[in-house]
C-alpha positions in Angstrom: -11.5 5.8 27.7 -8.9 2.9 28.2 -6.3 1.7 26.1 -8.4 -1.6 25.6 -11.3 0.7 24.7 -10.2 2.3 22.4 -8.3 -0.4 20.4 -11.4 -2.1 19.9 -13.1 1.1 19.0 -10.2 0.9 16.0 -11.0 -2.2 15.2 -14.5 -2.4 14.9 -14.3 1.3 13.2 -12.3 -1.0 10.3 -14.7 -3.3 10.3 -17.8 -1.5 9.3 -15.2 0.7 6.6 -16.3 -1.2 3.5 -14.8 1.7 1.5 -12.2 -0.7 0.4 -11.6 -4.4 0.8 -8.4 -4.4 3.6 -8.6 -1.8 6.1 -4.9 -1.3 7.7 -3.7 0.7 10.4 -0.7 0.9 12.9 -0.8 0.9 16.4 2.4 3.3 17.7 3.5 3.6 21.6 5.4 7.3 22.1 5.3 7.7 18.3 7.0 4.8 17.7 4.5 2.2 15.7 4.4 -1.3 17.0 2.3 -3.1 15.1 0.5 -2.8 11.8 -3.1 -4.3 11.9 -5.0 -5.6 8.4 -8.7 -6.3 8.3 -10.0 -8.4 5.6 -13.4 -7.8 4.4 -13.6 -11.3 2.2 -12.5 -13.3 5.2 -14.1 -10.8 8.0 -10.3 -11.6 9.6 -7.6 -9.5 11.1 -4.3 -9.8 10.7 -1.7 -8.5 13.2 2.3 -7.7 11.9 4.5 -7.2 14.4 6.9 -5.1 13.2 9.5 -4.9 15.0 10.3 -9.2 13.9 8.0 -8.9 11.0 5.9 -11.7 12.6 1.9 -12.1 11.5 -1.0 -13.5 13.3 -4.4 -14.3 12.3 -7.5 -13.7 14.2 -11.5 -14.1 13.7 -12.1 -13.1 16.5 -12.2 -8.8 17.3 -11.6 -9.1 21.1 -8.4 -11.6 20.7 -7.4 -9.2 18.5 -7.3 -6.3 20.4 -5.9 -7.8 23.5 -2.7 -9.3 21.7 -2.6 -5.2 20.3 -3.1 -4.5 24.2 -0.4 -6.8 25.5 1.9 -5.5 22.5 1.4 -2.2 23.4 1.8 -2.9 27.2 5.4 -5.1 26.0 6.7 -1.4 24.5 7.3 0.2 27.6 
């Protein structure tokens, strides 16, 4: 599976969770996390913190959202 695959396979896996209303993961490159990623169930919107500036992003939209997780994962190298 790609990278790209599989980060949306993350995302839409939080997405259908309704176990609880914000769904958060982190996205790690050789162990060390990049990014943590919120999804809210009220606003059906993700939210993207980059950690290493503490910077956040909004997004509606799943497939912007995983290619900005993409191209921060690809920046780690």
């Amino acid at each position: 599976m790609s990278q790209l695959a599989g980060i949306i396979q993350r995302l839409n896996a939080m997405k259908e969770d309704e176990s609880v209303e914000v769904q958060q993961r982190r996205f790690e490159r050789e162990g060390k996390a990049i990014c943590e990623v919120k999804y809210f169930q009220a606003t059906e919107s993700f939210e993207i913190m980059i950690l290493e500036d503490d910077q956040k992003y909004q997004f509606d939209n799943i497939d912007l959202a995983a290619i900005d997780i993409f191209e921060l994962l690809q920046d780690a190298q």
